[in-house]
C-alpha positions in Angstrom: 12.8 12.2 6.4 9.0 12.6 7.6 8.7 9.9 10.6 6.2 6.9 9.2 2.8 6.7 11.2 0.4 3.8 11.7 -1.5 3.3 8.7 -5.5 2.2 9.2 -6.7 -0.3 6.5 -9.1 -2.7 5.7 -7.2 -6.0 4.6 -9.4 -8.1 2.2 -9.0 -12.0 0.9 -11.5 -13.3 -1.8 -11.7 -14.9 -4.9 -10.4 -12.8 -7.7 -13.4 -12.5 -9.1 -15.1 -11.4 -6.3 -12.7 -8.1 -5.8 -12.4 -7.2 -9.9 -14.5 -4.5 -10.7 -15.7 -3.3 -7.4 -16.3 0.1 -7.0 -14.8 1.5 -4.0 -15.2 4.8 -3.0 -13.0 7.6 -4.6 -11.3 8.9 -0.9 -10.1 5.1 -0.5 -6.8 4.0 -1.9 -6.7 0.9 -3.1 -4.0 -1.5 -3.3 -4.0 -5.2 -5.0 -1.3 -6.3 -3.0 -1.9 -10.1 -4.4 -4.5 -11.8 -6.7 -6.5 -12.1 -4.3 -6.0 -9.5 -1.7 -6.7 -6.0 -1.6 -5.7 -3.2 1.2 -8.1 -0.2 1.4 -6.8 2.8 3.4 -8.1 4.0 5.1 -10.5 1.4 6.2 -14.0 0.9 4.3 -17.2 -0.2 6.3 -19.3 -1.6 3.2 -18.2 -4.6 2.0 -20.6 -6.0 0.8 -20.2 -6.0 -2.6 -17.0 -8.4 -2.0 -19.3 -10.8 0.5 -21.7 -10.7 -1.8 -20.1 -12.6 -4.2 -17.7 -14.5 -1.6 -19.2 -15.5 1.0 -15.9 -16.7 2.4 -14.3 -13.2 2.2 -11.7 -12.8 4.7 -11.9 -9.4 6.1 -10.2 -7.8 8.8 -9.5 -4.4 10.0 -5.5 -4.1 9.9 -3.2 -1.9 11.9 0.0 -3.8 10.8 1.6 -1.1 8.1 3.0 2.2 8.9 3.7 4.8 6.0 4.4 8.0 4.6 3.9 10.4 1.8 7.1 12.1 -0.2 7.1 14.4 -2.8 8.1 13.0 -5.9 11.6 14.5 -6.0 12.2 13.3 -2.4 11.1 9.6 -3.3 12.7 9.6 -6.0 16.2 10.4 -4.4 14.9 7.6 -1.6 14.7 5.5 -4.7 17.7 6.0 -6.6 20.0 5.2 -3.5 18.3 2.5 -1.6 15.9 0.3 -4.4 17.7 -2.2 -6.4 14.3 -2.8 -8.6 13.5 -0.5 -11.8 10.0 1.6 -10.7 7.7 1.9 -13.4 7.4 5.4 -14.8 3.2 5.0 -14.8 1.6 7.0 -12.7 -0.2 5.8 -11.0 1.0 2.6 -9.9 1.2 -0.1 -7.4 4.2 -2.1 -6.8 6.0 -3.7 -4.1 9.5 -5.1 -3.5 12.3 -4.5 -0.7 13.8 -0.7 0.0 16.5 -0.4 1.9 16.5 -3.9 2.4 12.8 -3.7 4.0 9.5 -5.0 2.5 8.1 -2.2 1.1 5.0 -1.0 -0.6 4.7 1.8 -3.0 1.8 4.2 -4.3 3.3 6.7 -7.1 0.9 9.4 -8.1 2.7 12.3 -10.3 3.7 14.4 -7.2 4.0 12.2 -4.6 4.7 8.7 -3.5 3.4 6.5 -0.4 5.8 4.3 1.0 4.5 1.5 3.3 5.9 -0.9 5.2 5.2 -3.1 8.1 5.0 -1.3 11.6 7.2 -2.7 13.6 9.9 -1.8 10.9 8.9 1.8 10.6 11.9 3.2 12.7 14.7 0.7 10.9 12.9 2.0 7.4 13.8 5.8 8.7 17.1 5.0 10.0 18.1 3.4 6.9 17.0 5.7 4.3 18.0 9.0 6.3 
C-alpha cells in the first residue's frame, strides 16, 4: 500500500448558492463534501467568485486530510474487503463513508481512485487496509 501524504486544500463554507456553478480551474479537484462545503485540492487563491456572492464565506487553508491515489484495480480490491457501503459505478464520483472503519473520502476517476482521510489517521488507515 502507497504510504498517504498530507493533502493541501482550500476548505470552503457558503451558502449553496454561492458555491453552485462556480468555475474553478480545471487542475483543481473539487469535492462537495456537504451542501454547503466544498474542498479544493490543492488549494485555490481566487475566491472571489464565492465572496462575491457570500460575503460571509468561511474560508480557510486546510492541512487536516492526508491521501492517496490507487489504480482502479488496487482500490477496488481495498474496496471489496474493507467498505461495507455499495460505490457507485459513475465515474467520476464523489462519495464518502467509513473504510476500514475510518472516515473516508473517495474521488473515482476510470483508472484511479483518491482516498482521503483525516491526518492524524493516515497511519491506522494503512495499517488496516495492508
Amino acid at each position: 500500500m502507497p504510504e498517504l501524504n498530507r493533502l493541501m486544500a482550500t476548505r470552503i463554507v457558503a451558502q449553496a448558492a454561492a458555491l453552485d456553478g462556480v468555475g474553478w480551474p480545471e487542475d483543481r479537484l473539487v469535492l462537495r463534501t456537504a451542501v454547503d462545503e466544498l474542498l479544493i485540492i490543492p488549494p485555490v487563491a481566487d475566491v472571489s467568485s464565492v465572496t462575491s456572492r457570500d460575503p460571509y464565506a468561511i474560508v480557510v487553508e486546510d492541512a487536516s486530510y492526508a491521501g492517496v491515489w490507487l489504480g482502479a484495480e488496487v482500490a477496488a480490491t481495498v474496496l471489496q474487503r474493507h467498505c461495507e457501503w455499495r460505490v457507485a459505478d459513475q465515474r467520476p464520483h464523489f462519495a464518502q463513508g467509513a473504510i476500514a472503519g475510518i472516515a473516508t473520502k473517495l474521488w473515482l476517476e476510470t483508472d484511479r481512485v483518491l482516498f482521503v482521510v483525516p491526518a492524524p489517521y493516515a497511519a491506522e488507515f494503512e495499517e488496516r487496509i495492508a
